[in-house]
SERO-4910 file (N, C-alpha, C, O; in steps of 0.05 Angstrom, whole numbers):
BEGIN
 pado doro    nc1    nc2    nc3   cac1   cac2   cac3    cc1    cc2    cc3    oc1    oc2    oc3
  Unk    A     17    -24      0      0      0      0     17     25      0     36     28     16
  Unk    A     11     40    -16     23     80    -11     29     86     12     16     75     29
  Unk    A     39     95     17     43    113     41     28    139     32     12    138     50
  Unk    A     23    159     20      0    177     -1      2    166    -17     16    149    -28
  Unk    A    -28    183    -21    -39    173    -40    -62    194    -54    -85    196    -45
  Unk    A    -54    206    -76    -70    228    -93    -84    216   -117    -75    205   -136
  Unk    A   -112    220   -110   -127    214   -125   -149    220   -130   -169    221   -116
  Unk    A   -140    228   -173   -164    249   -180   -157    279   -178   -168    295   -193
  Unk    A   -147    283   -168   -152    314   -146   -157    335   -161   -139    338   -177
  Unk    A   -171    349   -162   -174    376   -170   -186    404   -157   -209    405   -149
  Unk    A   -172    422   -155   -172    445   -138   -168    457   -162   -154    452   -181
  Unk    A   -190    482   -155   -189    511   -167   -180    535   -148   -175    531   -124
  Unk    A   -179    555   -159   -184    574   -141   -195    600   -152   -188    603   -176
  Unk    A   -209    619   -143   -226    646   -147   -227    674   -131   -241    676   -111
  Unk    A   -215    692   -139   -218    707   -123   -237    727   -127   -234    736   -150
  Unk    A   -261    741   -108   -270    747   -110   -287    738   -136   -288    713   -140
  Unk    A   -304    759   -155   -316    745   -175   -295    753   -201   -305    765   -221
  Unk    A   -270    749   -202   -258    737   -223   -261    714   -232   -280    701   -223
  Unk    A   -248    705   -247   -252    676   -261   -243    657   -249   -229    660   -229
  Unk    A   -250    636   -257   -232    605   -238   -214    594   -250   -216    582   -271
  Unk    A   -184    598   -231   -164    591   -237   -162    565   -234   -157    560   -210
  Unk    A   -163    541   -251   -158    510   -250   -128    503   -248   -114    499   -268
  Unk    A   -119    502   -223    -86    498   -220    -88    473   -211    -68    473   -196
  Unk    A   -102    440   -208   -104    422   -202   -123    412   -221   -146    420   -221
  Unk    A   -115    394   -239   -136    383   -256   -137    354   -257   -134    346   -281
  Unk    A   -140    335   -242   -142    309   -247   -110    295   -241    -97    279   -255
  Unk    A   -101    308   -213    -74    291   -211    -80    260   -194    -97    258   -176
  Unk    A    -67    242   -200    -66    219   -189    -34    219   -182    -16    218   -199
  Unk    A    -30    219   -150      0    206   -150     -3    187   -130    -24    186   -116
  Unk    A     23    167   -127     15    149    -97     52    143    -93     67    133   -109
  Unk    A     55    150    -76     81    145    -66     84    135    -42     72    144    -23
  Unk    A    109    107    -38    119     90    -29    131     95     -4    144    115     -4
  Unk    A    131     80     21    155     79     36    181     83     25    191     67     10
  Unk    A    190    103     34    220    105     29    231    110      1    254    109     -6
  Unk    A    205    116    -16    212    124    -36    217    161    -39    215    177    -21
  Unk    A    225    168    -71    224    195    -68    213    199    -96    220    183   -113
  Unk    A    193    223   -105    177    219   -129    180    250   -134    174    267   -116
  Unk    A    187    255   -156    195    281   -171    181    288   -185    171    274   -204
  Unk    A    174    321   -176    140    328   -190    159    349   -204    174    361   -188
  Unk    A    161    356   -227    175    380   -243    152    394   -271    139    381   -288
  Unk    A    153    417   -268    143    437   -285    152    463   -279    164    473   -260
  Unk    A    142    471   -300    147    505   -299    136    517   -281    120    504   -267
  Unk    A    140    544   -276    131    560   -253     94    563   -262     89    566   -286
  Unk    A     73    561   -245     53    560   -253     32    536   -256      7    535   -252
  Unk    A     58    509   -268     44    490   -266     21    476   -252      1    465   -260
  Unk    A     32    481   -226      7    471   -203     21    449   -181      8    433   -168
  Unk    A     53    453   -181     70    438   -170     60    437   -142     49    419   -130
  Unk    A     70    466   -134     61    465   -105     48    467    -94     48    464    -69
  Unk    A     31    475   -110    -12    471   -103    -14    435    -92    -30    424    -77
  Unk    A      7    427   -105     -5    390   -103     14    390    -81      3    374    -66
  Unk    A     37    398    -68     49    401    -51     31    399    -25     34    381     -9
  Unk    A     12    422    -21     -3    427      7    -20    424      0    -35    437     14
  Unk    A    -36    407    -23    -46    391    -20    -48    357     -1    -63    343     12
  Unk    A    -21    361    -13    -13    322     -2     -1    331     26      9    312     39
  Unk    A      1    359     42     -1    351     67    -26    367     83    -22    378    105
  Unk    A    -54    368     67    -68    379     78    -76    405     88    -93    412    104
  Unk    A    -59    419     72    -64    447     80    -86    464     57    -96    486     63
  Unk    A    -90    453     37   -107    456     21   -126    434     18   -116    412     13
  Unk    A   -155    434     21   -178    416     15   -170    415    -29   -156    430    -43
  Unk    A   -185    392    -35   -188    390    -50   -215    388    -57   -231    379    -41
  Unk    A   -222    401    -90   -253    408    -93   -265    380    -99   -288    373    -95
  Unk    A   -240    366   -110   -262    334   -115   -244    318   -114   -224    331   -110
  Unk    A   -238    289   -114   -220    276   -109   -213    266    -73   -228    266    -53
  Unk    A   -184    258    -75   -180    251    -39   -155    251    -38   -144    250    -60
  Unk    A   -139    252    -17   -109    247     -9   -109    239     21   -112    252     42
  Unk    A   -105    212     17    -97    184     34    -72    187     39    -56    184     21
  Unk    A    -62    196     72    -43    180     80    -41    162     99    -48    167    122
  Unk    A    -29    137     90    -26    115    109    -50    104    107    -49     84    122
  Unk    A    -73    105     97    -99     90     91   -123    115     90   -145    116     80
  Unk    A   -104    139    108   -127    159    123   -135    184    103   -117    197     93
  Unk    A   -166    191     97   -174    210     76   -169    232     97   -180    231    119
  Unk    A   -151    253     87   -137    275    110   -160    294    110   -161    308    131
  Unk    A   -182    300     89   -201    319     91   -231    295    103   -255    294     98
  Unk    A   -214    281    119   -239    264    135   -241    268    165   -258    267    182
  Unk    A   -207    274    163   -208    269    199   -208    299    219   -202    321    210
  Unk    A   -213    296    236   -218    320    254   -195    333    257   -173    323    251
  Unk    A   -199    357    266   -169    378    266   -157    367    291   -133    368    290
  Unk    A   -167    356    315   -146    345    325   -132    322    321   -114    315    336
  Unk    A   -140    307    297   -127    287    289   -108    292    268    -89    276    263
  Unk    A   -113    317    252   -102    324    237    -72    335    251    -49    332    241
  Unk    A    -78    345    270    -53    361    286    -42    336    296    -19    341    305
  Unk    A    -46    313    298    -25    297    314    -11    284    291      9    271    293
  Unk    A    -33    293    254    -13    275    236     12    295    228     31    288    213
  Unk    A     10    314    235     37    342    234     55    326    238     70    323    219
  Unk    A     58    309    266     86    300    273    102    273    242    125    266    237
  Unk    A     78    268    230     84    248    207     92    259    175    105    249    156
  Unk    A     82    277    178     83    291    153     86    316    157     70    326    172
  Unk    A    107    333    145    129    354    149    137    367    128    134    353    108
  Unk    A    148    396    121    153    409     99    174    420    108    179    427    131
  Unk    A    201    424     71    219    441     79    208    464     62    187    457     51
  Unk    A    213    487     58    201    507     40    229    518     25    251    513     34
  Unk    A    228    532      4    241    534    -18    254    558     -6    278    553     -3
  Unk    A    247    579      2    262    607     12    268    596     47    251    595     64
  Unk    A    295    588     48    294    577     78    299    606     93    292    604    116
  Unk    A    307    626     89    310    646    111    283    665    118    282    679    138
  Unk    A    256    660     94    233    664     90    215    649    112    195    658    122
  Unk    A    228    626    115    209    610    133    216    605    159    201    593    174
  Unk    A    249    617    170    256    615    197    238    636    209    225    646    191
  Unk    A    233    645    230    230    668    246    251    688    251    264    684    272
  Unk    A    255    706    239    285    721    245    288    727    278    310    728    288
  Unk    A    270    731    288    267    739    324    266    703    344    265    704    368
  Unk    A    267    683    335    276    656    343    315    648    339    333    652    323
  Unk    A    312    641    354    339    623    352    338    602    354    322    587    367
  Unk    A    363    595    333    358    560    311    350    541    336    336    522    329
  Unk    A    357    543    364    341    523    380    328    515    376    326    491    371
  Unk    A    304    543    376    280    546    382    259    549    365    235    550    370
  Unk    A    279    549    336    264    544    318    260    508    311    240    496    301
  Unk    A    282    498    320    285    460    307    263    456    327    243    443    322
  Unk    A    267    470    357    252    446    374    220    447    374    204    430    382
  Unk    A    213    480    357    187    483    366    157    464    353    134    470    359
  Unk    A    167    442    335    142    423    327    143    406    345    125    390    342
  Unk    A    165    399    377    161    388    384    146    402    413    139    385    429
  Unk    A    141    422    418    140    437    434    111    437    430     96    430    448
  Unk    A    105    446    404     68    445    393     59    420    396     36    419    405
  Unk    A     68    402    392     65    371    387     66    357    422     55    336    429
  Unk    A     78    374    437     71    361    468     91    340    463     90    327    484
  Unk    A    112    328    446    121    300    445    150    297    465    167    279    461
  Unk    A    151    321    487    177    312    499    157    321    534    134    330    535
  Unk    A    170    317    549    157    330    576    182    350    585    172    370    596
  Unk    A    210    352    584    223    370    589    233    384    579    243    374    559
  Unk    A    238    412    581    262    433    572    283    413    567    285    408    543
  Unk    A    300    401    581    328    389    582    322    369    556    336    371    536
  Unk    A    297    349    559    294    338    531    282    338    505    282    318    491
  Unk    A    272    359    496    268    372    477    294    387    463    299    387    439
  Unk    A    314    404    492    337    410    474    351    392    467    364    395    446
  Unk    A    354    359    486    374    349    467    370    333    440    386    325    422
  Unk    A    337    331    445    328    321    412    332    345    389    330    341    365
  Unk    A    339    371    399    338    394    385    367    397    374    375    406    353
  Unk    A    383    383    401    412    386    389    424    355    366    441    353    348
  Unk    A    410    340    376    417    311    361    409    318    322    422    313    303
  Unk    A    378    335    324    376    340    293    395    364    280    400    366    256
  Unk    A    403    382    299    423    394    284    451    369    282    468    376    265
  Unk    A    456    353    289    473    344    291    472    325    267    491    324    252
  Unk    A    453    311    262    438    304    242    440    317    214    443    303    194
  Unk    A    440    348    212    450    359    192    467    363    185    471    367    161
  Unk    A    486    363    203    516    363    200    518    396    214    536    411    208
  Unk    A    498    404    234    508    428    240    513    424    274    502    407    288
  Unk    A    536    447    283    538    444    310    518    450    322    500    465    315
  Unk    A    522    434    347    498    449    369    506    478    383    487    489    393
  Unk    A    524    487    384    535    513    392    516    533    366    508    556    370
  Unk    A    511    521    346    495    540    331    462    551    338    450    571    330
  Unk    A    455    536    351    427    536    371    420    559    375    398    567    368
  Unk    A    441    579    391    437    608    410    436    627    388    422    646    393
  Unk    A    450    625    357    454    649    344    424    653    330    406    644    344
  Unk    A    417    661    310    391    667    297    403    669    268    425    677    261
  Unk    A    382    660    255    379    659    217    400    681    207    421    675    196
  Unk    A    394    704    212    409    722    201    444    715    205    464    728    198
  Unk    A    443    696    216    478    694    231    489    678    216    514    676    215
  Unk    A    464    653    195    476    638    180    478    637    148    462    651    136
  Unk    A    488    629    139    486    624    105    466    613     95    448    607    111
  Unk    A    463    609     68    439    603     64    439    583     70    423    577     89
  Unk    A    457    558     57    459    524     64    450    519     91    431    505     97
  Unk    A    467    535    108    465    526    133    432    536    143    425    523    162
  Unk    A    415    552    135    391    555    141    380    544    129    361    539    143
  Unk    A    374    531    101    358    511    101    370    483    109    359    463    101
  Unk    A    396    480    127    398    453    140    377    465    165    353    460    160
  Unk    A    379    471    176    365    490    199    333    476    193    318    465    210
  Unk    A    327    483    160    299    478    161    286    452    155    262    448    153
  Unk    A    307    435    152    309    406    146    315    397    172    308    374    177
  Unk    A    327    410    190    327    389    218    301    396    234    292    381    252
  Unk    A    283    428    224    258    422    241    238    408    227    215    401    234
  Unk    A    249    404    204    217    378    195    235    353    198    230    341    177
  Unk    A    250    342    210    254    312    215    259    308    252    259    287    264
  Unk    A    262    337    263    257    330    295    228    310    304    233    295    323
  Unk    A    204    309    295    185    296    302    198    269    292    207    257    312
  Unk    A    202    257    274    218    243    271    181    226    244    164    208    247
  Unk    A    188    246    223    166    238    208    175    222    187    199    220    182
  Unk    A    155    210    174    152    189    150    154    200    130    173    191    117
  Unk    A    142    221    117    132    233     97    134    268     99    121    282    113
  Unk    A    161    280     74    163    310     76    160    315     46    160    300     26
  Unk    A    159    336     49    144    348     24    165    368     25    166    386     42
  Unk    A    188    365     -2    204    387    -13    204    397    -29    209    390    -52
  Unk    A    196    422    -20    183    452    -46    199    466    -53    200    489    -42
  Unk    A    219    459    -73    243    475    -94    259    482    -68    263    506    -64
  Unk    A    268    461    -49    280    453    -32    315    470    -38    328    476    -17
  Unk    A    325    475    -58    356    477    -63    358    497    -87    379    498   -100
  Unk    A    329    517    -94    337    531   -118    350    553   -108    365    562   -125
  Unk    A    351    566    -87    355    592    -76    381    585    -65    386    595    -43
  Unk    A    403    567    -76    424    565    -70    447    560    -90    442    555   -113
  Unk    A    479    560    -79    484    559    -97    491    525   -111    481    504   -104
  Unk    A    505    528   -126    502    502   -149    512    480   -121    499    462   -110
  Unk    A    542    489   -118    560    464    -94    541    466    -71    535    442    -68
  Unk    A    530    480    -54    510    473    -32    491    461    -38    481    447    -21
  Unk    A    475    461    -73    458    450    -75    464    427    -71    454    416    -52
  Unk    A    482    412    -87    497    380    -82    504    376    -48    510    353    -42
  Unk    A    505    393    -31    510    384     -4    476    379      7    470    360     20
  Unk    A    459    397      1    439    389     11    426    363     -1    414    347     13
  Unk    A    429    360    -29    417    328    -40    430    304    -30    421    281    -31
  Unk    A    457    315    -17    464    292     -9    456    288     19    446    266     24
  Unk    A    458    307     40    440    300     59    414    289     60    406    276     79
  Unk    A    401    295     39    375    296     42    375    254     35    367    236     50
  Unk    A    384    252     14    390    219     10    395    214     38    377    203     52
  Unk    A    423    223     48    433    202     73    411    199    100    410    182    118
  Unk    A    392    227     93    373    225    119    346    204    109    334    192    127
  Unk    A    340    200     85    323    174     75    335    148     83    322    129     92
  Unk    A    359    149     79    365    122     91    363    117    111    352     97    120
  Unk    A    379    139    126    378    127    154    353    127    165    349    112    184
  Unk    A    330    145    156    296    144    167    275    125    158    254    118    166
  Unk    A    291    119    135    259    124    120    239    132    104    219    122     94
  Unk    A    252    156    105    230    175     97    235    174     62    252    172     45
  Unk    A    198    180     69    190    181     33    183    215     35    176    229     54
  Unk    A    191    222      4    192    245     -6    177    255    -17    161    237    -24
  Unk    A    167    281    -27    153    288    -48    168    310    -60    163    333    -53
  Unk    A    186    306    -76    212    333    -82    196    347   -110    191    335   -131
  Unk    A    191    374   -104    181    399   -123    193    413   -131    200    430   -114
  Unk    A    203    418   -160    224    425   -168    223    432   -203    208    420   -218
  Unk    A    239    451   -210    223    465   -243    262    456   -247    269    461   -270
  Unk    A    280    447   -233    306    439   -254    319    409   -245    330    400   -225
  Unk    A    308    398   -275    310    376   -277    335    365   -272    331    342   -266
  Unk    A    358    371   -271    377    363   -265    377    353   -242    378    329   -236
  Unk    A    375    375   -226    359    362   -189    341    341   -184    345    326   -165
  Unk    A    316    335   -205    301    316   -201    318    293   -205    319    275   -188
  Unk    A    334    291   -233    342    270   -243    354    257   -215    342    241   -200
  Unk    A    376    265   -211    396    258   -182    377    247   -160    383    225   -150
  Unk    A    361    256   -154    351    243   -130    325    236   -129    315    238   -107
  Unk    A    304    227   -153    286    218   -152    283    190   -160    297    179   -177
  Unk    A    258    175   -141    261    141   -157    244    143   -184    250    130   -204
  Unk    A    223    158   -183    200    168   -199    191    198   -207    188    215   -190
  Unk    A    190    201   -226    184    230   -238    160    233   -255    154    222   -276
  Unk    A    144    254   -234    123    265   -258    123    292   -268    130    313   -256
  Unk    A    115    287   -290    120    323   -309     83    334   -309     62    324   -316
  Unk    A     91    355   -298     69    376   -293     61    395   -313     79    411   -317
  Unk    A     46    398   -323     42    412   -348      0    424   -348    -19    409   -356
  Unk    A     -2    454   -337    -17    471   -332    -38    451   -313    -61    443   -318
  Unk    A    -26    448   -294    -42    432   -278    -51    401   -275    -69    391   -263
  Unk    A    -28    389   -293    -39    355   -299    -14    352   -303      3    369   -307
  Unk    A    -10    318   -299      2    295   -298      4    291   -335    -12    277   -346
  Unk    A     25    306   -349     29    293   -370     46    264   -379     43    253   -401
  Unk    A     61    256   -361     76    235   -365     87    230   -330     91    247   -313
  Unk    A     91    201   -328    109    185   -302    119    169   -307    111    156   -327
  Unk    A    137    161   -295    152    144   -298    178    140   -282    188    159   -270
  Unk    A    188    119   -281    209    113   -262    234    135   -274    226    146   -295
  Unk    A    259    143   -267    267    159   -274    287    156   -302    289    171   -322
  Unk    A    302    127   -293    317    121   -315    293    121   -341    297    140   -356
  Unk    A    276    107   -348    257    107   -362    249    127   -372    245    124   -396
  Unk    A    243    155   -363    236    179   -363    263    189   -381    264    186   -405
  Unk    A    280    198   -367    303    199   -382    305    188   -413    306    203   -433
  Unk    A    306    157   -414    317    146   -436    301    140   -457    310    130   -478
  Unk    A    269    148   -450    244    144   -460    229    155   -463    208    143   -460
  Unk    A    223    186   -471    216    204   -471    194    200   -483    195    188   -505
  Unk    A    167    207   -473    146    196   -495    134    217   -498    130    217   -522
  Unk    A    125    234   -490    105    262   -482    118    288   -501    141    295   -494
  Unk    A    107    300   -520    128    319   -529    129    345   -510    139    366   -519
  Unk    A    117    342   -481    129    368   -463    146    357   -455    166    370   -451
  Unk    A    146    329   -451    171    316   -439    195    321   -451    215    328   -439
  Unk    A    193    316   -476    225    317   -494    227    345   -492    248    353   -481
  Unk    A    206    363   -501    212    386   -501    222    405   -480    229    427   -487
  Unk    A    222    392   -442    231    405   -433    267    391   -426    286    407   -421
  Unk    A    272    359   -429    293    349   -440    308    364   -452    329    368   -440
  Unk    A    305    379   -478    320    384   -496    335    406   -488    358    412   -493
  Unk    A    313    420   -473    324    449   -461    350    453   -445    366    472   -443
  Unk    A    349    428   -432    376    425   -420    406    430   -428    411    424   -452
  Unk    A    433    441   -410    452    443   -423    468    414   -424    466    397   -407
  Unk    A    487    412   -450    490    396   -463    516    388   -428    522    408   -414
  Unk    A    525    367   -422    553    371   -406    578    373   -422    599    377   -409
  Unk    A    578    370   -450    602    366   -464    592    379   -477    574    375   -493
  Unk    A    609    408   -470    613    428   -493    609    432   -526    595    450   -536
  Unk    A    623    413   -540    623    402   -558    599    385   -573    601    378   -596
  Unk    A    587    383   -564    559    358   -574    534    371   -561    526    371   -538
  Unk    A    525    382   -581    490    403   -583    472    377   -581    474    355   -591
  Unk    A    456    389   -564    430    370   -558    412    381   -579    410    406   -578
  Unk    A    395    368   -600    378    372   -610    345    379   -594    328    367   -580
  Unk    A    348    403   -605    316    415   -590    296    408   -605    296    406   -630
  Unk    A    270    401   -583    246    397   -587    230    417   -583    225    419   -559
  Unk    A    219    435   -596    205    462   -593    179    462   -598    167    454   -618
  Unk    A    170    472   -577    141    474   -575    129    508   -585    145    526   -581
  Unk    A    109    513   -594     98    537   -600     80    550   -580     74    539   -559
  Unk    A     71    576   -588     57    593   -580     69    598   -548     93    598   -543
  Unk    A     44    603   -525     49    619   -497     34    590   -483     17    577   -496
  Unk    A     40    583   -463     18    573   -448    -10    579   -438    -15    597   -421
  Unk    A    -24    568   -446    -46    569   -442    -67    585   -422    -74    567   -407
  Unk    A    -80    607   -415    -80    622   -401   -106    593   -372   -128    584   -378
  Unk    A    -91    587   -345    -99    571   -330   -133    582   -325   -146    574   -305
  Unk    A   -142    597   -340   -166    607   -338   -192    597   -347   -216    600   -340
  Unk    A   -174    582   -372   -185    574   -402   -177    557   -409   -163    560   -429
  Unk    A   -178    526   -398   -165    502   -408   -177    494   -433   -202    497   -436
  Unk    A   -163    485   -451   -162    478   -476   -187    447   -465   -187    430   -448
  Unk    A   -204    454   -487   -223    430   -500   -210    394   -499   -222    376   -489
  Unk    A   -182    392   -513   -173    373   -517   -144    369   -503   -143    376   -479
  Unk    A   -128    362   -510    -97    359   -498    -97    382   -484   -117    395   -486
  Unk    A    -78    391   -470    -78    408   -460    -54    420   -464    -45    437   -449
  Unk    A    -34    409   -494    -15    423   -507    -26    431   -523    -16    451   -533
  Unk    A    -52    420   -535    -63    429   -560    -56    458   -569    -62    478   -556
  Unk    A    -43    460   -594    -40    493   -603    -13    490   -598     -3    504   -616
  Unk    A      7    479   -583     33    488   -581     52    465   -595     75    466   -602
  Unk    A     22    434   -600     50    414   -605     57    419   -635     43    430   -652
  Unk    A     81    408   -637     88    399   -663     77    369   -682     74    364   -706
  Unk    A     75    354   -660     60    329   -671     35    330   -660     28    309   -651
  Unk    A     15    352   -657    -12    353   -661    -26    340   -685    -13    336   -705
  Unk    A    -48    335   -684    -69    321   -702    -94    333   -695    -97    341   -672
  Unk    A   -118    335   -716   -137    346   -713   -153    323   -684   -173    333   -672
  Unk    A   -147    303   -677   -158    289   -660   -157    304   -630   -172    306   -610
  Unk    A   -135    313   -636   -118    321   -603   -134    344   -594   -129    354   -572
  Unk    A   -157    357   -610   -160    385   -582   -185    380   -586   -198    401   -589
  Unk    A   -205    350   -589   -227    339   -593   -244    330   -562   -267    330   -555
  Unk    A   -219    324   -550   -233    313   -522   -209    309   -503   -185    305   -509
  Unk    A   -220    310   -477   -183    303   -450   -176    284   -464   -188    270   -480
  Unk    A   -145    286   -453   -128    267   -458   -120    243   -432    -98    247   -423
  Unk    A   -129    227   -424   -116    215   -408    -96    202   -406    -90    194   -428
  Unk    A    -75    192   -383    -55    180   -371    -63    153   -382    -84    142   -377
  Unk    A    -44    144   -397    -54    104   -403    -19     90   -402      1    104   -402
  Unk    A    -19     72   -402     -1     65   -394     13     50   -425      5     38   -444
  Unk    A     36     59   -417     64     48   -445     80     32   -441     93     22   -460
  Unk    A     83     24   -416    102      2   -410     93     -7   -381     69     -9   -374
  Unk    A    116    -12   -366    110    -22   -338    116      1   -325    136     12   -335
  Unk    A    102     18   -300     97     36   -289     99     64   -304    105     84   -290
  Unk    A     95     67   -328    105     93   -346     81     97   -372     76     88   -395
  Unk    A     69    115   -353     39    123   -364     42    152   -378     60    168   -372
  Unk    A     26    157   -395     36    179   -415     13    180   -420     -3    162   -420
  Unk    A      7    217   -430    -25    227   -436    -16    239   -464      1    257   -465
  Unk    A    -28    225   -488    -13    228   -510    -25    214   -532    -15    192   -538
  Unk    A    -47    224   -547    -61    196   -566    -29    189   -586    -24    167   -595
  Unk    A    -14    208   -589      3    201   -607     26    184   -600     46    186   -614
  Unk    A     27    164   -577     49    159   -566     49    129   -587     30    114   -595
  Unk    A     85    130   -593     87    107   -612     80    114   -641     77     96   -657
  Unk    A     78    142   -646     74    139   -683     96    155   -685    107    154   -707
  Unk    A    107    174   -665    144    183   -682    165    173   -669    167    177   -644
  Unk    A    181    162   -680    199    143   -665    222    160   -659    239    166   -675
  Unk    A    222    170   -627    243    182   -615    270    175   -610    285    187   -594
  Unk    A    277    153   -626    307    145   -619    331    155   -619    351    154   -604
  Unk    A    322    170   -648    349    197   -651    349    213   -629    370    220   -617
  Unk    A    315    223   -618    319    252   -604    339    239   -572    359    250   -564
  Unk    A    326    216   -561    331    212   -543    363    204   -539    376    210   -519
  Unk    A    372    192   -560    402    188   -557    412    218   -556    434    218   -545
  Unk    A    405    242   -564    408    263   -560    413    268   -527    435    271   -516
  Unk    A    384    268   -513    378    272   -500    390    264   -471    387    277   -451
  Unk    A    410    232   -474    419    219   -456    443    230   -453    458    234   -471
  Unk    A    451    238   -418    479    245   -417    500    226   -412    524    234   -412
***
């Protein structure tokens, strides 16, 4: 069974009597113990709408999100507050989400503090000092405050207060973009070594694929609010079936200077999320469009073993060239 489990889901949103913005259209995800599953799109897509979604901070208008068996818009708010300690978030701007007037103590220890889960001062700090320790940061760092650290070291800061409860399931929202390239590689690697040693299953949100590639077991591509393609990652990579998929593949830089990746180019603007398209929901931008494609939704069907693709055209242009391109 999942550990989550998204299904269906669709959330709009409206403000006032403007129009309705459809930033959730029919996602299905279900992710594993100890796995990690890579949701990537462009800014807009509806990444991190599905983010607080899957830990309940947003209802969904139709659909459900099961964790551990449990429908989270079923259970009471105090049941909901005791599943906090299980499911946890890092956020993408880590000096955004410390408290600048807290110190890193008091910032790691305080889900356990809300959570009731220690009875003393003396043990709460040393579970407070064990997860900085955990990050690789000293406990002498405790007394200073956010402003005192770098960025790395504040979002280690914000990665040891979502694993002090000591949860199953975190949800990382462009977790390493606001850093630089070598810290980014220090935090992916923590972030692996703390899966192992926990447990913990992921939900990593993220618009550069490079990042996903490295540390996801499974990747889905997000495209104006839907699930255009999944798949395990090597597969994804070497199998490109979706032309947003190739097309955002291609975009990538080549690692050897010397050898141009052939681009897959898509047309026009994206779609205004106001006004979803009748049929595909690339309809108008693909290149291998057909008059079939902007006739009716497209659904997710499956192409192989776990690697489902929303695409009537999948299998009539044979991507072999692009993808040998595409492989680094």
């Amino acid at each position: 069974m999942s550990l989550l489990s998204i299904d269906n889901v669709i959330k709009t949103f409206q403000r006032g009597r403007g129009p309705i913005i459809h930033a959730v259209n029919g996602v299905t995800i279900n992710i594993a113990e100890g796995e990690t599953y890579g949701l990537i799109g462009e800014s807009g897509s509806g990444k991190s709408t599905v983010g607080r979604l899957a830990m309940g901070l947003l209802e969904p208008d139709s659909g459900s999100v099961r964790f551990d068996g449990k429908v989270l818009s079923d259970l009471s708010r105090s049941a909901r507050r005791k599943l906090r300690s299980d499911m946890t978030v890092v956020f993408q701007e880590p000096y955004e989400s410390l408290n600048p007037r807290m110190t890193v103590g008091s910032i790691v220890a305080e889900p356990l503090v809300i959570q009731g889960l220690e009875d003393s001062r003396s043990a709460v700090r040393d579970r407070a000092f064990r997860a900085l320790e955990s990050v690789q940061l000293e406990p002498s760092l405790a007394k200073r405050h956010p402003r005192d650290l770098s960025g790395g070291q504040q979002q280690r800061v914000g990665i040891a207060r979502a694993i002090i409860t000591r949860p199953r399931f975190i949800v990382l929202d462009e977790p390493t973009s606001s850093l630089d390239v070598s810290v980014q590689a220090q935090i992916l690697t923590l972030l692996s070594e703390l899966q192992s040693e926990y447990g913990l299953s992921y939900l990593f949100i993220s618009h550069d694929i490079h990042t996903v590639e490295w540390i996801s077991d499974r990747i889905g591509i997000m495209y104006l609010g839907q699930i255009s393609e999944t798949a395990p990652t090597t597969t994804l990579f070497d199998n490109p079936n979706h032309p947003y998929t190739r097309a955002l593949l291609s975009a990538r830089l080549s690692p050897d200077p010397t050898v141009s990746i052939e681009r897959f180019m898509l047309g026009r603007e994206i779609p205004n999320p106001t006004q979803l398209p009748a049929g595909c929901f690339l309809s108008g931008r693909c290149p291998m469009e057909i008059d079939k494609c902007s006739e009716s939704p497209v659904e997710l069907e499956a192409v192989s073993v776990n690697h489902r693709v929303a695409c009537i055209r999948v299998g009539d242009i044979d991507s072999e060239d692009l993808t040998a391109n595409l492989r680094e």
